[in-house]
N, C-alpha and C positions, 0 to 999 in steps of 0.2 A: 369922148371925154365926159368924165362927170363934174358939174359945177357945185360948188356948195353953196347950199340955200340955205343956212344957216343953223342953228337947231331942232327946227321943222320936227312934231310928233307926226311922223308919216304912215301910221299904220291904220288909216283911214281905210275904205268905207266899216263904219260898224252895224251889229244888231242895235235898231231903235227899240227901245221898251218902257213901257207902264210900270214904275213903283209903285203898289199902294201899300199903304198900312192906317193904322187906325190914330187918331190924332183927338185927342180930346171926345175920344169914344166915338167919334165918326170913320168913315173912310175917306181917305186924301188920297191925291193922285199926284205924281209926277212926272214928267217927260225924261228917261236920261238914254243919250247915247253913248255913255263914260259905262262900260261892262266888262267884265272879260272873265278869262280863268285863270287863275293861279294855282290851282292845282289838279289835279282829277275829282277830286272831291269838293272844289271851292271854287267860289266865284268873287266878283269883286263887283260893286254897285259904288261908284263916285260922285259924291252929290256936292256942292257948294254949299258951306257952313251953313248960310243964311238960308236953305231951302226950312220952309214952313214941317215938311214933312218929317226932318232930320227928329226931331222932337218925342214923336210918337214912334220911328224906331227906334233908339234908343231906350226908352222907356217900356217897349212892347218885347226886345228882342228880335223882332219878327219884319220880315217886310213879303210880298211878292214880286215877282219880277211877270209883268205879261208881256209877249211879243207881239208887235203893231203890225199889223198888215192893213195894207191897203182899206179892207173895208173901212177903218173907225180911225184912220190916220187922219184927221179932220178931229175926232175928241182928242187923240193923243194930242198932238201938237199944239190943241189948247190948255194942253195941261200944265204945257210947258210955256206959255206966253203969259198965265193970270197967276199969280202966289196964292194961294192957300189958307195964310192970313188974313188978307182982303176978299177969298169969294172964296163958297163954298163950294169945292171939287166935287162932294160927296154925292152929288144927284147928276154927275157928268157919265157916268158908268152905270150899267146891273151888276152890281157889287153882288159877288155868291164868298161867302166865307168858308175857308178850309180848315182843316183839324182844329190847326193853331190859335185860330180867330183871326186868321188876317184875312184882308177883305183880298178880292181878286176880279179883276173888267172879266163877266161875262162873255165879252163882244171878244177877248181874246182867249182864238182857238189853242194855246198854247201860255200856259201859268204856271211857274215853280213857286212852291212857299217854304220862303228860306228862313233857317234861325240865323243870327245875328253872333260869328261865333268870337271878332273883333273889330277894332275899329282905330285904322290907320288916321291921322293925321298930317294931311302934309300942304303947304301953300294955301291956306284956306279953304281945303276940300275933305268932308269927311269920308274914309274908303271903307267902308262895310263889307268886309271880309266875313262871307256868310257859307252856311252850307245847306245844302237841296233838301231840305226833310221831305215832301211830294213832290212829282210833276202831273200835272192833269192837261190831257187833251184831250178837245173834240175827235170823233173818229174820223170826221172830215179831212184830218191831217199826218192819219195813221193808213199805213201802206197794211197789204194783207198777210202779213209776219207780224202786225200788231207793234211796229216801232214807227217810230217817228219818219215823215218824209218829207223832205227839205222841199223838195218842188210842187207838193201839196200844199205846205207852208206860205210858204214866199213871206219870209220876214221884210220887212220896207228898211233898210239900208239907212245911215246918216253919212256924210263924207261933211265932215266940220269945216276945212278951211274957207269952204263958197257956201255954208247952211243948205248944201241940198240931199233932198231924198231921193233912192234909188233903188231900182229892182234888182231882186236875185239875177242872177244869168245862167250860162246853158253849163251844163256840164262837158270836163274836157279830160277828164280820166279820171282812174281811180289811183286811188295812192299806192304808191310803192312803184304802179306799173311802170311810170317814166323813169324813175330810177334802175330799175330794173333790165330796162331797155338800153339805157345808158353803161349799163356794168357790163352787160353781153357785146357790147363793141368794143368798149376796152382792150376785151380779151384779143 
């Protein structure tokens, strides 16, 4: 039997990531676990009104999104505990800047620099509906087909309702094949 726990946003654990953009001609950083995709082509970046950083994209167009791993989860999650208005983020990273002039954490082996292509409003959060103009990664995290490899990666995990961080896990198939499996019994 299922209980109802009442409106519960359950679609916990997510990607932990580095925003940064340029804020009064500096680089700021922020911590957000609030990502996602809304379309094949788009992403979604949710920040609370009052973030310091909301300012400079806005103004830039432009933000990055870096994926935290393990190594520099220690800067990230200070980015996310000091505001931006009160301490200067800008020397917490190796800021390398991309086409667009948006700053980007060195230290992540994995950086998209997105334009800013709207920007949702809803319950005091601004949603940055952006699109991927580059992705740059170290080849540290690139398989020998030259694409992206998740267990090379290991992005570090958020699961919001207990604030804890978590590891990738093991692989348990590939898509379609359980399905697939499942349609040949049927029969």
């Amino acid at each position: 039997m299922k209980n109802n726990i009442g409106n519960t946003l359950a679609l916990y654990p997510m990607p932990t990531v580095v925003i940064g953009a340029k804020v009064n001609g500096k680089a700021s950083w922020t911590l957000v676990a609030h990502v996602g995709i809304v379309a094949h082509d788009r992403l979604l970046v949710s920040l609370h009104s009052a973030h310091y950083i909301n300012k400079g994209i806005k103004e830039s167009g432009h933000l990055s999104v870096n994926i935290v791993t393990e190594d520099f989860l220690s800067k990230a999650d200070y980015c996310g505990i000091v505001s931006g208005g009160k301490t200067d983020k800008s020397v917490v990273f190796d800021s390398v800047t991309g086409d667009d002039g948006t700053p980007m954490a060195r230290e992540s082996p994995l950086s998209m620099e997105c334009k800013v292509e709207d920007v949702y409003e809803c319950n005091g959060f601004e949603n940055f509906i952006c699109s991927v103009s580059r992705t740059y990664a170290d080849d540290s995290v690139l398989g020998t087909d030259g694409k992206l490899d998740y267990d090379r990666l290991k992005p570090v995990l958020f699961e919001f309702p207990t604030y804890r961080y978590l590891r990738t896990g093991s692989i348990i198939g590939h898509c379609t094949d359980a399905g697939r499996k499942f349609k040949e019994n049927q029969s």
